[in-house]
C-alpha positions in Angstrom: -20.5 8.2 9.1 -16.4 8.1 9.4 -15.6 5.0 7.7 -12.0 5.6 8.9 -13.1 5.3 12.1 -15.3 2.3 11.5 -12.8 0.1 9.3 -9.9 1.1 12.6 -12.9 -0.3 14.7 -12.3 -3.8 13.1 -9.3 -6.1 14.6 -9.5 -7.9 10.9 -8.8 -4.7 8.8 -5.8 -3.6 11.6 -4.3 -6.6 11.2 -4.3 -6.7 7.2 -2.9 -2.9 7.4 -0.1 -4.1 9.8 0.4 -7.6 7.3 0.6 -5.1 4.0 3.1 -2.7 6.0 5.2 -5.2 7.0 4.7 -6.8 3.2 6.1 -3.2 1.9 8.4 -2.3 4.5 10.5 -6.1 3.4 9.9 -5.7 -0.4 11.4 -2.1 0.2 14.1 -3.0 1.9 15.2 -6.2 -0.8 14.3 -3.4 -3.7 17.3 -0.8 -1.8 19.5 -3.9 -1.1 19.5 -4.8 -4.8 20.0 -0.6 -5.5 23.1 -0.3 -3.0 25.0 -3.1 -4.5 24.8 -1.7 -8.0 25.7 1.6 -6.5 29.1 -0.2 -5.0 29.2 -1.9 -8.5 29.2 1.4 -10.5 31.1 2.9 -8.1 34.0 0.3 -8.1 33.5 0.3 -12.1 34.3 4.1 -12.2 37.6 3.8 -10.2 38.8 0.8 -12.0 37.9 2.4 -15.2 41.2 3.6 -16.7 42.9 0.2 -15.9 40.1 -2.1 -17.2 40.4 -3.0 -21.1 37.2 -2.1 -23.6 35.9 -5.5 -23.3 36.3 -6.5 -19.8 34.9 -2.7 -19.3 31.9 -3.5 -22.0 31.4 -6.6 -19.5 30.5 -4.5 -16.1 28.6 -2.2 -17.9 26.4 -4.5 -19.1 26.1 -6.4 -15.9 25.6 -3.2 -14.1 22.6 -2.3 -16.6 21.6 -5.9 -15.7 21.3 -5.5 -12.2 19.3 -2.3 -12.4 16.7 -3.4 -15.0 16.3 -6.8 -13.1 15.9 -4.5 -9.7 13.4 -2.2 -11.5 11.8 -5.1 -12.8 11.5 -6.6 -9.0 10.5 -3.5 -7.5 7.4 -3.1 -10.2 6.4 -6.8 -9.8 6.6 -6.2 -5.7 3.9 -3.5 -6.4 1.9 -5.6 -8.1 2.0 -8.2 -5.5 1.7 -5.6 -2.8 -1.3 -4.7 -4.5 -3.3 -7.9 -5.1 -2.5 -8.4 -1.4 -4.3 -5.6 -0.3 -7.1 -6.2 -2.5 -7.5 -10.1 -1.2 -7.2 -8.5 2.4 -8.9 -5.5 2.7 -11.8 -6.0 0.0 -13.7 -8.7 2.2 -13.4 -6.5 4.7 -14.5 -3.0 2.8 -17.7 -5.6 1.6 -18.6 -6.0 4.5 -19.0 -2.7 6.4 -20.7 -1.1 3.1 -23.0 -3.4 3.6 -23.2 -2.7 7.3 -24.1 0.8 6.7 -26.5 0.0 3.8 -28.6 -2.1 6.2 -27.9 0.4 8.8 -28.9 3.2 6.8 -31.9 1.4 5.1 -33.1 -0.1 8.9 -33.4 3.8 10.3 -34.9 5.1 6.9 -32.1 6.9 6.2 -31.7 8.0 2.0 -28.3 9.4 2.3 -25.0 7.9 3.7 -22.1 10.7 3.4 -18.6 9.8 4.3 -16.9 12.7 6.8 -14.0 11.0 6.3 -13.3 11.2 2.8 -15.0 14.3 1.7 -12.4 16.8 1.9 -15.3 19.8 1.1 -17.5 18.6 4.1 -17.0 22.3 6.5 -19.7 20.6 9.2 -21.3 17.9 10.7 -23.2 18.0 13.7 -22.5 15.5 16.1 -26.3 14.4 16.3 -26.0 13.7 12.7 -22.8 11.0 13.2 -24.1 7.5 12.6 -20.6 6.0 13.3 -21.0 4.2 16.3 -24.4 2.7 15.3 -22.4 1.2 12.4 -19.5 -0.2 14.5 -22.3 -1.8 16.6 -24.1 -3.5 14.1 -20.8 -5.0 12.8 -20.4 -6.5 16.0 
């Protein structure tokens, strides 16, 4: 079977895929907001450099060290996020067409399930042999 094709088959898992890009696209975008203003920070640092006094220079330094270990921080916590997210959406979902093609498989007497579309070593199928569109059926 091609469980890509089978999981694009469902309007649930679509709609989880376009939730968690949208969920990464935003969390990106905050993440390079946060990294262009400590760019414009550092960069206004360096040409106020020479006029600033050791401690007033300390100051920025620090804050700009701030800002970029809070953003880092922010970015990692994001991922974490991002990826609990995917796990509440998409696991109910991955459940439930294994154990589609396990009934499927185990209703025609079949005793091997191969994947075509994640077995990169897999030179051949023949057409005959594709079970995908019994799968997407019994799902329905």
């Amino acid at each position: 079977v091609d469980s890509e094709k089978i999981f694009k088959s469902i309007d649930a898992y679509n709609t989880a895929i376009k939730d968690l890009d949208k969920m990464a696209e935003d969390y990106q975008k905050q993440v390079d907001d946060k990294f262009a203003e400590i760019e414009t920070l550092y960069i206004n640092y360096q040409q106020q450099k020479a006029s600033l006094s050791a401690t007033t220079r300390q100051v920025l330094e620090d804050t700009i060290l701030s800002k970029e270990k809070d953003a880092t921080a922010q970015a990692t916590y994001q991922d974490g996020t991002l990826m609990k997210k995917r796990l509440e959406l998409i696991q109910p979902i991955q459940k439930k067409v294994f154990d589609a093609i396990n009934a499927y498989a185990q209703s025609h007497g079949y005793d091997l399930v191969l994947d075509s579309a994640s077995n990169p070593t897999l030179l051949y199928n023949a057409p005959k042999l594709d079970q995908t569109e019994g799968v997407i059926k019994s799902l329905k």
